[in-house]
C-alpha positions, -999 to +999 in steps of 0.1 A: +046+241+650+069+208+656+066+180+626+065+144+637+068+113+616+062+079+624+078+059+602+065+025+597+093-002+594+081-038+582+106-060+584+107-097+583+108-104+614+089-074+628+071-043+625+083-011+643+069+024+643+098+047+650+096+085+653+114+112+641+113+148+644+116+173+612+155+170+622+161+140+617+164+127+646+148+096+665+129+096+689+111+066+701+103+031+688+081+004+693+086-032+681+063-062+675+075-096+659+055-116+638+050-152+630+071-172+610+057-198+591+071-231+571+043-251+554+069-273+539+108-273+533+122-243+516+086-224+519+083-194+541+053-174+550+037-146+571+000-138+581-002-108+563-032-097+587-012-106+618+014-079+601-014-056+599-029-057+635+010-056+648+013-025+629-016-008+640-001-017+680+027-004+670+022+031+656-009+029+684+027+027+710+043+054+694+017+080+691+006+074+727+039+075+736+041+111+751+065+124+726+042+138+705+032+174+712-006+180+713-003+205+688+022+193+666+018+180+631+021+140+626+020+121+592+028+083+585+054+069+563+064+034+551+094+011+544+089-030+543+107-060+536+105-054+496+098-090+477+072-105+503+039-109+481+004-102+490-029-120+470-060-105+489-095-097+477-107-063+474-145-071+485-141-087+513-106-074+523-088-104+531-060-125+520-066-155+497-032-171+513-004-164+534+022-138+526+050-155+507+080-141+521+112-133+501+127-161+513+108-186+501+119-208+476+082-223+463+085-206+429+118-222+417+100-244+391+083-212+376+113-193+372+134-227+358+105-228+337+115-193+321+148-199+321+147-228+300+122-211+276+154-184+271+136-155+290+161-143+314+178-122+292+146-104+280+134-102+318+167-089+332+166-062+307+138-051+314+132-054+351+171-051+365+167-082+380+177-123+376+152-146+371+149-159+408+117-169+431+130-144+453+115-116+436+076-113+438+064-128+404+069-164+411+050-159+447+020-142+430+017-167+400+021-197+427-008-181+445-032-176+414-024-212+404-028-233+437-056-216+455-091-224+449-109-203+426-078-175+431-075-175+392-108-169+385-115-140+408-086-122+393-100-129+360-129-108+373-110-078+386-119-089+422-084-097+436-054-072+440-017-083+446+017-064+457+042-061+484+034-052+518+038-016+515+009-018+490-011-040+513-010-017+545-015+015+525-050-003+510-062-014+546-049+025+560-070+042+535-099+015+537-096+004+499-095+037+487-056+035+474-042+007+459-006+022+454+033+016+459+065+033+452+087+024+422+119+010+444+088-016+458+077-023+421+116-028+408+114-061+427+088-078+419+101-088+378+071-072+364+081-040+365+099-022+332+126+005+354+133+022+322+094+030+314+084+030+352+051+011+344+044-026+349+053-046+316+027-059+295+049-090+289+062-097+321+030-098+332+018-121+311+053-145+311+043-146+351+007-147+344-005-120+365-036-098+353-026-062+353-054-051+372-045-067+401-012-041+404-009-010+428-005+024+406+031+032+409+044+063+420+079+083+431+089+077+470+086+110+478+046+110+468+017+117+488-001+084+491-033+091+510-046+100+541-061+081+571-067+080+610-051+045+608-082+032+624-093+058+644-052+060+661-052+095+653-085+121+661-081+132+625-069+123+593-028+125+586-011+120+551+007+086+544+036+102+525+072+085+516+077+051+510+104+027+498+118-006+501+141-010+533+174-014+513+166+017+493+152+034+524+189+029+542+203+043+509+181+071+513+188+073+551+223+075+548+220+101+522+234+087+495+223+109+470+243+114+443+257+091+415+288+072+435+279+077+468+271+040+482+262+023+511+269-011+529+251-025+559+272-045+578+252-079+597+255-117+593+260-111+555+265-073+541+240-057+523+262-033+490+244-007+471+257+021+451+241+050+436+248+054+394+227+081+388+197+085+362+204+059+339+193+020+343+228+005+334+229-035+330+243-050+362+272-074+359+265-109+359+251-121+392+244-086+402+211-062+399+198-030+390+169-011+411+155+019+412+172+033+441+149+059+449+127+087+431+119+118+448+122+157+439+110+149+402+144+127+398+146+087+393+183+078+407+190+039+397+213+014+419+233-013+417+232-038+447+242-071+457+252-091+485+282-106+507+271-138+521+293-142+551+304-112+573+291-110+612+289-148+604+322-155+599+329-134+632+302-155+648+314-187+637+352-181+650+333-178+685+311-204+686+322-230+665+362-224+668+362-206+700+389-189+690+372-160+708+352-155+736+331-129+722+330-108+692+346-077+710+376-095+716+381-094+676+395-062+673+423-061+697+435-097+686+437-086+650+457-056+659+480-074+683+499-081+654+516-058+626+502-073+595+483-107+590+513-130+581+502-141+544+472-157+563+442-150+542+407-166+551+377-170+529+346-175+544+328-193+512+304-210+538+278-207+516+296-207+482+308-178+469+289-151+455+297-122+433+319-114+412+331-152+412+297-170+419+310-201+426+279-219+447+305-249+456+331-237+469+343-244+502+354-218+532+392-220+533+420-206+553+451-200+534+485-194+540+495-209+573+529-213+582+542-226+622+544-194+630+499-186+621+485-180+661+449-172+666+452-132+658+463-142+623+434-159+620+408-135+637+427-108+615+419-127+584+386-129+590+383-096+594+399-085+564+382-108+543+351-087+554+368-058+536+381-081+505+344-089+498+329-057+500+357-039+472+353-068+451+314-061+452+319-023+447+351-029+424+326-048+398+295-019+407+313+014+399+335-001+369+301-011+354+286+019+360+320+040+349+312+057+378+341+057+409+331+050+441+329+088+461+323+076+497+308+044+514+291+053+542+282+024+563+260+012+595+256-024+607+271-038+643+304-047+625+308-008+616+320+000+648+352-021+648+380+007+640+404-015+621+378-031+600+367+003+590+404+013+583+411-017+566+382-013+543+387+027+533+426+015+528+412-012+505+389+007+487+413+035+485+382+055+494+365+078+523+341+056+545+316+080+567+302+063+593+271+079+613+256+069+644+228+070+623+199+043+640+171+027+615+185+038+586+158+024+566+132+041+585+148+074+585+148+069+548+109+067+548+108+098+566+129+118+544+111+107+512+079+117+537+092+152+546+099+158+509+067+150+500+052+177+519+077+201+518+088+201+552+123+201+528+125+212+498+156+193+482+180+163+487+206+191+493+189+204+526+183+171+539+219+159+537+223+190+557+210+173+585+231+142+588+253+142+613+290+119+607+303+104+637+335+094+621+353+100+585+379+074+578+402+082+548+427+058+532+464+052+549+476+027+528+496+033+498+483+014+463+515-010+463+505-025+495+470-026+488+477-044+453+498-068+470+475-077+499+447-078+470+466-100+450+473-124+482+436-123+485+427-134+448+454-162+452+429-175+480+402-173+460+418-194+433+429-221+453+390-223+469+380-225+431+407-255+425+393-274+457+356-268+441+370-283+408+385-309+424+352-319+445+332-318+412 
């Protein structure tokens, strides 16, 4: 008998179902986009029913898809945008207010507020995390303090709260669960990742009765069970779920300490495995659980690159330097070596390990001689540059090296890029033709929890590598071109000064 799972993806901008088989393998998708709202500037929201219908169409699209064999054996799994808070009432089953999205920037004062009381030390030992609205706590609180009569129906037990995978899994099971996983609960900054329970006094520093939290639980858990409103003619388990970062670290099979993972886009998304223990990030930086499953709790560092895919984006568009972003690769390798040109792309400031929000982008080095490739090269390298100074600062925190970087993202498939980044890491990237990494991750922590496999070790059996690509470059050359690359850095940090 053939196992399907549909793997729920909620995103931020849309909700797919996508379905694998019990290799691994996908199989069809359907996608739905949702409303974005913006009530005022800086505030971001979603209709957190809207999400729910669209996910009901969409695994509705998938499971009448034809794919699914009539006697095969179908269960549902989740992964969702991870900070994006939910405030609904459990008698009447709707939302008091809006989802507010990760993005949104309403809860600053709150976490100012906790800052300048001297909590952000005490919170980011306990949680992992920075005291920031985009984490769930501020969203919550906002929502308990500004909508009518919100505080006092909590006070009575009658409101419940969480991310969206919590939300969906209520409204699957028709109240019944009120769950989530603990990668979910390591975002919101009530959550203590070295007890794996909510905190009594985060809770109480955000406000937020306790009884209005899901129960959490490993990702590779049995949740419930459901017909997902009558979708299916009988019941199937709702089993595996994680927050989409941690479901692509799962996805690409990072499972052991050092393996870690970067998703390539407009910005680049870094994670790295460092095994059992909750280490404390460096500055700027976080710790997560990065997912829990086979009666193990494996912790992660992430943090993020601002400007990647931008930068490419913004040499087309704005410069025109190219005419699209596949002529990037054969520019930058028209030439042997990119002339002392380096390029930092501090568009939006610069972020970790130098966290630097005023700096400006710069190019450095030109000469007479600098032509376009230089520049293109530049760019690219400074994709690289970013990324090792990202896992450079993870894995010496951790005292753990970096074992591989296995990678995904539209910029993954530019050969010298790649190169350029296993050369600068002095480390093996593996790249996979993997698709929805995320979601596969959901599936994996799904098939786990029902023993479709029975260890980490037979599931990384199934991934299949479309391309391992060691280091060529010898340390001298990569110290020098490292050094050239801090020497840009310093002179964006003199302009900041300077513009102070």
């Amino acid at each position: 008998m053939k196992n399907y799972i549909i793997a729920i993806d909620q995103s931020t901008s849309a909700t797919k179902a996508v379905l694998f088989n019990d290799r691994c393998e996908l199989i069809y998708r359907s996608t739905i986009t949702h409303e974005q709202y913006y009530p005022a500037p800086g505030w971001v929201e979603h209709d957190a029913e809207e999400i729910y219908a669209n996910t009901l169409r969409a695994v509705r699209q998938t499971a009448g898809s034809g794919h699914i064999e009539p006697d095969a054996v179908c269960s549902i799994a989740i992964t969702n945008q991870r900070e994006t808070a939910v405030v609904w009432n459990k008698e009447t089953g709707k939302p008091v207010y809006n989802a507010v999205v990760w993005q949104c920037r309403r809860g600053a004062d709150i976490c100012a507020d906790l800052i300048d009381r001297g909590y952000a030390g005490a919170i980011k030992r306990k949680s992992g995390l920075v005291v920031d609205p985009y984490f769930s706590a501020s969203g919550i609180k906002w929502i308990l303090d500004h909508v009518e009569g919100a505080r006092a129906l909590a006070a009575e037990g009658k409101l419940l709260g969480g991310t969206i995978d919590s939300w969906l899994l209520w409204k699957f099971t028709g109240g019944k669960v009120h769950a989530t996983d603990y990668t979910n609960a390591s975002r919101t900054l009530l959550f203590n990742i070295h007890k794996l329970d909510w905190d009594d006094e985060l809770l109480a520093l955000f406000t937020v009765p306790r009884s209005m939290m899901p129960e959490p639980r490993p990702c590779d858990s049995v949740f419930g069970e459901s017909t997902i409103e009558d979708i299916f003619p009988k019941p199937v388990a709702i089993a595996g779920m994680l927050g989409d970062s941690h479901g692509a670290l799962a996805g690409q099979m990072c499972f052991d300490p050092g393996m870690g993972k970067s998703t390539y886009g407009t910005g680049s998304s870094v994670m790295v495995n460092i095994g059992r223990k909750a280490a404390a990030a460096p500055d700027g930086l976080v710790t997560s659980v990065g997912f829990a499953a086979c009666g193990k709790v494996h912790y992660a560092f992430e943090g993020n690159v601002h400007c990647t895919g931008a930068t490419i984006k913004w040499l087309e568009e704005q410069l025109q330097l190219i005419g699209s972003p596949l002529e990037v690769e054969s520019l930058a390798t028209s030439i042997p070596d990119n002339g002392g040109v380096y390029f930092v792309p501090s568009f939006a400031g610069l972020g970790a390990p130098w966290w630097d929000p005023q700096a400006k982008a710069l190019i450095y080095g030109m000469t007479l001689g600098t032509g376009k490739a230089h520049i293109v090269r530049a760019a690219l390298e400074a994709i690289a540059y970013q990324v090792k100074d990202l896992v450079d600062l993870m894995t010496r925190q951790a005292g753990i090296p970096l074992k591989e970087l296995r990678v995904d993202g539209g910029p993954a498939k530019n050969h010298f890029l790649m190169q350029f980044q296993s050369d600068m890491l002095g480390a093996t990237i593996n790249r996979s033709g993997i698709e929805e990494a995320s979601a596969l991750g959901a599936a994996i922590m799904n098939g786990l929890a029902r023993g479709l496999w029975k260890s980490t070790e037979e599931v990384a059996a199934l991934r299949k590598t479309e391309q391992i690509i060691s280091p060529r470059m010898d340390g001298k050359s990569r110290t020098r071109l490292h050094q050239g690359w801090l020497e840009a850095i310093g002179r964006t940090a003199e302009q900041s000064v300077k513009a102070m």
